[in-house]
N, CA and C atoms of all chains as a GROMACS GRO file, in nm:
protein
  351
    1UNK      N    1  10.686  -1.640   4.922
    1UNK     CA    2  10.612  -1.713   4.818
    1UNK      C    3  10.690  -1.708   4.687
    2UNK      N    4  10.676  -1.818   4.615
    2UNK     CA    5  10.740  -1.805   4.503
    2UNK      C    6  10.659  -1.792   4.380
    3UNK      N    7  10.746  -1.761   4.286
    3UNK     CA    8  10.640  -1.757   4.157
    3UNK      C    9  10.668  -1.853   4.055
    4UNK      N   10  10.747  -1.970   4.096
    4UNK     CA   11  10.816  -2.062   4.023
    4UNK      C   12  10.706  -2.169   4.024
    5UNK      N   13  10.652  -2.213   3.915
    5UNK     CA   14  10.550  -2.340   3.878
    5UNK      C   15  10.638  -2.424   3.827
    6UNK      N   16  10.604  -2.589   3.907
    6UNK     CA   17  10.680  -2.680   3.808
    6UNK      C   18  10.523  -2.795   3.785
    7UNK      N   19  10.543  -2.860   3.694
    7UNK     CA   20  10.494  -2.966   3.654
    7UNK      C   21  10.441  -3.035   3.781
    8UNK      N   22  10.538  -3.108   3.801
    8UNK     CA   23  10.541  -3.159   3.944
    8UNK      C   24  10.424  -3.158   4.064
    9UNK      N   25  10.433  -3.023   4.085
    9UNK     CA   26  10.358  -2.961   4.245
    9UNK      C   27  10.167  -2.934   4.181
   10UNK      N   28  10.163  -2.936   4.302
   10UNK     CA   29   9.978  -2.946   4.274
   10UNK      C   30   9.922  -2.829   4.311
   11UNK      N   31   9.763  -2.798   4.241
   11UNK     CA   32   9.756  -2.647   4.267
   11UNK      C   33   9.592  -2.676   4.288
   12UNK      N   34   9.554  -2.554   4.342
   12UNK     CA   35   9.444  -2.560   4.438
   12UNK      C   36   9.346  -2.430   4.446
   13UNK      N   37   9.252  -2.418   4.415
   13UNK     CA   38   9.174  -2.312   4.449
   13UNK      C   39   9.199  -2.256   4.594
   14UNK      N   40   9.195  -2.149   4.594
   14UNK     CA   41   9.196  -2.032   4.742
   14UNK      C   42   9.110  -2.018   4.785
   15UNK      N   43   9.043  -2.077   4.919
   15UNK     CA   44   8.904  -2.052   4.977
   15UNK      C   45   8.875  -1.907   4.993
   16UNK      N   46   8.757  -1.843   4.933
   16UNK     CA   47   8.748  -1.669   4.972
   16UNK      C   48   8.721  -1.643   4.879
   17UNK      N   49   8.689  -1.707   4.735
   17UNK     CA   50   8.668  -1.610   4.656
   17UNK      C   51   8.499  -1.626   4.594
   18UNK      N   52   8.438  -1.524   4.555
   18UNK     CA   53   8.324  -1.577   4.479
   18UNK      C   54   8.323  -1.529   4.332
   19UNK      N   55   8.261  -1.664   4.277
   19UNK     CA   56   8.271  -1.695   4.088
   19UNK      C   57   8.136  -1.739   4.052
   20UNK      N   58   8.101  -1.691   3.933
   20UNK     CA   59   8.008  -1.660   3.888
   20UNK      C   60   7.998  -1.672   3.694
   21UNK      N   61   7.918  -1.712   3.679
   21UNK     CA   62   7.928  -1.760   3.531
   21UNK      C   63   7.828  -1.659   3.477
   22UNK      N   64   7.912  -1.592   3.391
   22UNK     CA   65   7.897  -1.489   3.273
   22UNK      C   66   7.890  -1.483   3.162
   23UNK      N   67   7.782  -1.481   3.043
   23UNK     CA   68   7.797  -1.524   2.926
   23UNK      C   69   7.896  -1.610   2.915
   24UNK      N   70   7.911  -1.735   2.968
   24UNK     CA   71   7.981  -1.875   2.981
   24UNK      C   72   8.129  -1.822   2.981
   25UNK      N   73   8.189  -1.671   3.032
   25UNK     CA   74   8.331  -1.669   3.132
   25UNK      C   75   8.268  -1.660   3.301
   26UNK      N   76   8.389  -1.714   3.310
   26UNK     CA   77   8.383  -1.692   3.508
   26UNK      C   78   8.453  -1.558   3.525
   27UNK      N   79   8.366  -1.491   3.598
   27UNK     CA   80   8.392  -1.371   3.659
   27UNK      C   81   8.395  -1.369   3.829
   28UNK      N   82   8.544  -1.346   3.867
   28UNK     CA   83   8.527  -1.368   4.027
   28UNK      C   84   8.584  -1.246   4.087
   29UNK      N   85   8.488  -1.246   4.218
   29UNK     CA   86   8.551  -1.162   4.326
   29UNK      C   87   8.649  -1.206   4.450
   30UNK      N   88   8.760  -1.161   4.470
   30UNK     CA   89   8.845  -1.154   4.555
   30UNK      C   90   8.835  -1.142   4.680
   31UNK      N   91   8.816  -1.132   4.817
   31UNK     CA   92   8.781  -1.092   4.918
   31UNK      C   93   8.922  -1.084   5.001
   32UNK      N   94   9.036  -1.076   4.929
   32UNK     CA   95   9.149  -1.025   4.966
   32UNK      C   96   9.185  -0.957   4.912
   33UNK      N   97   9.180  -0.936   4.785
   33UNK     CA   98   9.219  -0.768   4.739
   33UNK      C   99   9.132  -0.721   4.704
   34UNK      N  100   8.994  -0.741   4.690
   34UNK     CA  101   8.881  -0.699   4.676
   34UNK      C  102   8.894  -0.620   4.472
   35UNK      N  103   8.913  -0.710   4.452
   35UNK     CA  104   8.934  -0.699   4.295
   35UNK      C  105   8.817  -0.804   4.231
   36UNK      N  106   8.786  -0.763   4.084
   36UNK     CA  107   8.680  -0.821   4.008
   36UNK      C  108   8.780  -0.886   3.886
   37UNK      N  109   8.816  -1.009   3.861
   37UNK     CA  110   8.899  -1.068   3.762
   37UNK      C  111   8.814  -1.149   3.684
   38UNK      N  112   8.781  -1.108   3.547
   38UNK     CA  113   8.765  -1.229   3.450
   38UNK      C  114   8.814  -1.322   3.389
   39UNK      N  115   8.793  -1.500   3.444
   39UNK     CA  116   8.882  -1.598   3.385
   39UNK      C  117   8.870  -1.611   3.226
   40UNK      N  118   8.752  -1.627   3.184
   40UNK     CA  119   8.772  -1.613   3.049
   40UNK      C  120   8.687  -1.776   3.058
   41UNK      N  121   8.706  -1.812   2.893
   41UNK     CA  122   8.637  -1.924   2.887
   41UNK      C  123   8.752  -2.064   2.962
   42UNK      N  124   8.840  -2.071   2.878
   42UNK     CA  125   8.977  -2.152   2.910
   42UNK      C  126   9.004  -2.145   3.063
   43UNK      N  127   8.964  -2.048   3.116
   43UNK     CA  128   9.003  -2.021   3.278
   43UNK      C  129   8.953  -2.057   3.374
   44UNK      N  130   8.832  -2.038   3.284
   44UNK     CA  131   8.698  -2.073   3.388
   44UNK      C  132   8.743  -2.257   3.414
   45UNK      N  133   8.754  -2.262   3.260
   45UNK     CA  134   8.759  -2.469   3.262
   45UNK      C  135   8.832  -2.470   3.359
   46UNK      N  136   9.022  -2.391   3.364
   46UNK     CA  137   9.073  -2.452   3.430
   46UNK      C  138   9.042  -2.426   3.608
   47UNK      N  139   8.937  -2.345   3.654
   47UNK     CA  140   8.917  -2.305   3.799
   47UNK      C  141   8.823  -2.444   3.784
   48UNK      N  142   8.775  -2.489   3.752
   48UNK     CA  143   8.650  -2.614   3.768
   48UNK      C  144   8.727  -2.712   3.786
   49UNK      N  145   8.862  -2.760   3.717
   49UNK     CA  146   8.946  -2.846   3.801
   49UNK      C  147   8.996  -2.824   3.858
   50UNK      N  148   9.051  -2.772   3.911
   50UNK     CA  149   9.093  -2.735   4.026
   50UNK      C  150   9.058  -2.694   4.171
   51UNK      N  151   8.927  -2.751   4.159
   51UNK     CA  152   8.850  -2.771   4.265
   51UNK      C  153   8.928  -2.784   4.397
   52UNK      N  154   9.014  -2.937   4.384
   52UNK     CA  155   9.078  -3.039   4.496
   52UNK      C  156   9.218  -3.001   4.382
   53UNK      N  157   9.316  -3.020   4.519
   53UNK     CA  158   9.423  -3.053   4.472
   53UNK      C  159   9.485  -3.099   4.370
   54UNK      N  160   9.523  -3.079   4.235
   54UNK     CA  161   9.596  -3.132   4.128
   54UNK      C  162   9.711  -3.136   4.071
   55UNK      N  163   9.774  -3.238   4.048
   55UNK     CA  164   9.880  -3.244   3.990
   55UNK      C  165   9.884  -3.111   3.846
   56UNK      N  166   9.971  -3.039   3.809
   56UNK     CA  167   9.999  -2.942   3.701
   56UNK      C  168   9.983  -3.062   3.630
   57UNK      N  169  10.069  -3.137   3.584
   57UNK     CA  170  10.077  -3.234   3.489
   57UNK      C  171   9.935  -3.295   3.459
   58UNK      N  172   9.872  -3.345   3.559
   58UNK     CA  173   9.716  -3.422   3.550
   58UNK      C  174   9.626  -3.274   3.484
   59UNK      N  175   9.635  -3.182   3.550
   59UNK     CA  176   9.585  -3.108   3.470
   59UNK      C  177   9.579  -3.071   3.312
   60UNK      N  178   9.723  -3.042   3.283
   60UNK     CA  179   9.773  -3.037   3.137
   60UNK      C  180   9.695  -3.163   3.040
   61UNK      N  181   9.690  -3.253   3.086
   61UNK     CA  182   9.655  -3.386   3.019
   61UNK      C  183   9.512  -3.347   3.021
   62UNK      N  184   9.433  -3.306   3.104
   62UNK     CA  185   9.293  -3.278   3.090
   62UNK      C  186   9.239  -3.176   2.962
   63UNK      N  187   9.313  -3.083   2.928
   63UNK     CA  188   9.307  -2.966   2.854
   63UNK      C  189   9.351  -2.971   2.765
   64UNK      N  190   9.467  -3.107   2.738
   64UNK     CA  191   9.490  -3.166   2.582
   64UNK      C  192   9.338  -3.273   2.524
   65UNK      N  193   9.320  -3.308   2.676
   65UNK     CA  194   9.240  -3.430   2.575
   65UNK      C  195   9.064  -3.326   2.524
   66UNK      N  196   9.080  -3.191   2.579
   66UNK     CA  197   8.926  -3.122   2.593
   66UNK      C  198   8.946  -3.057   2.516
   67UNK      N  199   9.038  -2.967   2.488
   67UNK     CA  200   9.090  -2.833   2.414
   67UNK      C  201   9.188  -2.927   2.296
   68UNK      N  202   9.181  -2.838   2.146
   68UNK     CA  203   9.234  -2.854   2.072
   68UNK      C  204   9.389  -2.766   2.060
   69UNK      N  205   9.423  -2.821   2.134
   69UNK     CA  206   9.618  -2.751   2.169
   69UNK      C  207   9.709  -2.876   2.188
   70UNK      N  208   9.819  -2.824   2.128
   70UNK     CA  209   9.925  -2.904   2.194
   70UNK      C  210  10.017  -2.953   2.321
   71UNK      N  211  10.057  -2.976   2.400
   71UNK     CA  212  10.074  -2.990   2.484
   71UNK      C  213  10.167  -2.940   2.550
   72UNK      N  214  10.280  -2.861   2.451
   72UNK     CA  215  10.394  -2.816   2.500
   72UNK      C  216  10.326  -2.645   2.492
   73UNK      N  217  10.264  -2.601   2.408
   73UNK     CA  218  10.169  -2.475   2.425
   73UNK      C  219  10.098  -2.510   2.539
   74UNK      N  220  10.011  -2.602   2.585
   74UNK     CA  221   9.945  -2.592   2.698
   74UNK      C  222   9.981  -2.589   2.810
   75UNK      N  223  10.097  -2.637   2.831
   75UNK     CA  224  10.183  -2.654   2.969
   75UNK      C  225  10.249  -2.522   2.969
   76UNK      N  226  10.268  -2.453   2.884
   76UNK     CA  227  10.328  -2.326   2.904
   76UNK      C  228  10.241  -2.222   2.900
   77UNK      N  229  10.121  -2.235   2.832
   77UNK     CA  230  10.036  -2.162   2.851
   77UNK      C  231   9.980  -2.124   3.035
   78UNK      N  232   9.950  -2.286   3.049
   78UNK     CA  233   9.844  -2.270   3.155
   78UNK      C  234   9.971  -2.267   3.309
   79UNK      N  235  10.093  -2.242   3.262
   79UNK     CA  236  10.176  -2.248   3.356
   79UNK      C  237  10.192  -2.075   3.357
   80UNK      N  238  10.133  -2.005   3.281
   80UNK     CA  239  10.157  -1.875   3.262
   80UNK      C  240  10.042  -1.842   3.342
   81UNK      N  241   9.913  -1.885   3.310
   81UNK     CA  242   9.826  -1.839   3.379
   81UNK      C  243   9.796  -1.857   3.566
   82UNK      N  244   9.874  -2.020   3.554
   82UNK     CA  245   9.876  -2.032   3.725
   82UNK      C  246   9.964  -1.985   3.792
   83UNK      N  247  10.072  -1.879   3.736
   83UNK     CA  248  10.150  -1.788   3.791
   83UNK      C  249  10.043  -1.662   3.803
   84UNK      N  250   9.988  -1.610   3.693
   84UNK     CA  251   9.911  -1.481   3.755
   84UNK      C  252   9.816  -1.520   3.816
   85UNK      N  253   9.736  -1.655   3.862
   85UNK     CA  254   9.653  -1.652   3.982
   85UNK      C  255   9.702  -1.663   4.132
   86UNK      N  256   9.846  -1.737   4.122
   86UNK     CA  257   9.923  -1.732   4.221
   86UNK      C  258   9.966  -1.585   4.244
   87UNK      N  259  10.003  -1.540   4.197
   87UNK     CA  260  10.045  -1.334   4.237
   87UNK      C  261   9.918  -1.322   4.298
   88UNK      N  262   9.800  -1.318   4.262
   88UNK     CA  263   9.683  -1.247   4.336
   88UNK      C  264   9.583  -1.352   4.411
   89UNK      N  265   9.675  -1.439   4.450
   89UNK     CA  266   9.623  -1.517   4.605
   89UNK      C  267   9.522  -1.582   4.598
   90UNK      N  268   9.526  -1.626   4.424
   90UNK     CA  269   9.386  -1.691   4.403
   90UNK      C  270   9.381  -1.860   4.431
   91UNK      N  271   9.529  -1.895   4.424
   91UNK     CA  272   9.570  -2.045   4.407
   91UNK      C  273   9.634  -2.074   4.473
   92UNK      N  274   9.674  -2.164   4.568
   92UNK     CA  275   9.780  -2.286   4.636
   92UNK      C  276   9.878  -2.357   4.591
   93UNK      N  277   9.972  -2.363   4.548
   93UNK     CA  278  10.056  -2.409   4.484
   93UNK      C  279  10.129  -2.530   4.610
   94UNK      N  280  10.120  -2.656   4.615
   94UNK     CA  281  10.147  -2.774   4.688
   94UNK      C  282  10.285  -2.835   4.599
   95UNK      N  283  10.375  -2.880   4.726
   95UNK     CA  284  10.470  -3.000   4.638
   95UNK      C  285  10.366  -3.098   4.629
   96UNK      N  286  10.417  -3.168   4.479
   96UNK     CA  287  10.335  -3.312   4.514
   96UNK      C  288  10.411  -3.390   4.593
   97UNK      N  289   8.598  -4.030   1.952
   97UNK     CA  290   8.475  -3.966   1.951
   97UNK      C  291   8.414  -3.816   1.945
   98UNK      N  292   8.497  -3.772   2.021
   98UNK     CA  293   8.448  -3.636   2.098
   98UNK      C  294   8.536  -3.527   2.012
   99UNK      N  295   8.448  -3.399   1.999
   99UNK     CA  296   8.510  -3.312   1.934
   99UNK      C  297   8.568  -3.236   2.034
  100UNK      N  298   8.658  -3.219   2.019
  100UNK     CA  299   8.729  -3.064   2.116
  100UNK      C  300   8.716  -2.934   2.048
  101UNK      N  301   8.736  -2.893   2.208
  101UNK     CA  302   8.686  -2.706   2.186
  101UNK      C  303   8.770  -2.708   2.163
  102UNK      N  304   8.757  -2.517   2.115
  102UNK     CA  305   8.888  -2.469   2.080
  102UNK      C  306   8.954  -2.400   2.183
  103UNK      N  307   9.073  -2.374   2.175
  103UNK     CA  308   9.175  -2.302   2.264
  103UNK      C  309   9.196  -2.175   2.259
  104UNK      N  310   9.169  -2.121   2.345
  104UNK     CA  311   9.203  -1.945   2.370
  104UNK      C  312   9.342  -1.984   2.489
  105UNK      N  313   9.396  -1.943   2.460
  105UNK     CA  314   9.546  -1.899   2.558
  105UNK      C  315   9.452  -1.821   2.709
  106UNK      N  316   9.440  -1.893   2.820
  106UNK     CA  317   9.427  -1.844   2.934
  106UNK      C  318   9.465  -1.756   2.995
  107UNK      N  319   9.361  -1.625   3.088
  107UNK     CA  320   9.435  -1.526   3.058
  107UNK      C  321   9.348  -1.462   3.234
  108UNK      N  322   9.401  -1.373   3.297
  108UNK     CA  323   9.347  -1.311   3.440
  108UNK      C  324   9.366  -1.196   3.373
  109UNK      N  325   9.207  -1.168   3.398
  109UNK     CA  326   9.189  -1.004   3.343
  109UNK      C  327   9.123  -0.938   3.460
  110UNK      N  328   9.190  -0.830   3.472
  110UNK     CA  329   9.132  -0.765   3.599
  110UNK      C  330   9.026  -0.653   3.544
  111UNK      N  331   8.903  -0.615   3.605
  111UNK     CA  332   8.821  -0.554   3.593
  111UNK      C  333   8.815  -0.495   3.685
  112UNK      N  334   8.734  -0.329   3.647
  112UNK     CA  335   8.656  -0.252   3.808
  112UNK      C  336   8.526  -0.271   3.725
  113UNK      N  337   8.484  -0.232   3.864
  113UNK     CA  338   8.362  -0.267   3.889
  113UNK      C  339   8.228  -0.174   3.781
  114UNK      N  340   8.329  -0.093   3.714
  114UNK     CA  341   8.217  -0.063   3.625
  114UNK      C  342   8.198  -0.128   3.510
  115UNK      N  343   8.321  -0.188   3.475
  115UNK     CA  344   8.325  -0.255   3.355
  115UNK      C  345   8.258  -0.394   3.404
  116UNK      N  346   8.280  -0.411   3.454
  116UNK     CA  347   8.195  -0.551   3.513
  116UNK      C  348   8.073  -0.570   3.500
  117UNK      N  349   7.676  -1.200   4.314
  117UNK     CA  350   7.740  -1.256   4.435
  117UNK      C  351   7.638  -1.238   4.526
   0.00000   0.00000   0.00000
């Protein structure tokens, strides 16, 4: 597995986990490492798209037009964060 | 139209279960 995110490739929720809305963060359980992770508010948004399959890029564009950020912060931001859900088997990472 | 939220930098925080289906 790699830990390399590009723009490009599409990413995907991991069937197995259960999430739960917490004073409006998502708080989920793992049922592969059996760990308790809080997404946070920003996290939570981005686990709700990521329902189905998405383009990184289609995503980024979602979280500029919702969230008050720029876009070169957001793509690096949220490319930071879909690396640490990818380490703990939370996400799918697809070529597009 | 629409106002946007604000941005917190996205973040995986791991918890046990005391601090914490």
């Amino acid at each position: 597995m790699t830990n390399l995110i590009y723009t490009g490739q599409s990413v995907v929720r991991r069937e197995g986990n259960f999430v739960s809305d917490m004073k409006g963060e998502k708080v989920m359980f793992s049922i592969y490492s059996g760990k308790y992770f809080n997404l946070g508010h920003v996290g939570g948004r981005i686990w709700e798209l990521i329902e189905s399959p998405v383009p990184i890029g289609k995503l980024v564009d979602s979280l500029t037009e919702e969230f008050e950020v720029d876009r070169t912060s957001c793509e690096m931001q949220v490319g930071e964060f879909l690396r640490s859900l990818l380490k703990e088997s939370l996400i799918e990472v697809r070529s597009a | 139209g629409m106002e946007k939220k604000q941005w917190h930098e996205p973040t995986l925080e791991t918890l046990d279960v005391a601090e914490t289906f």
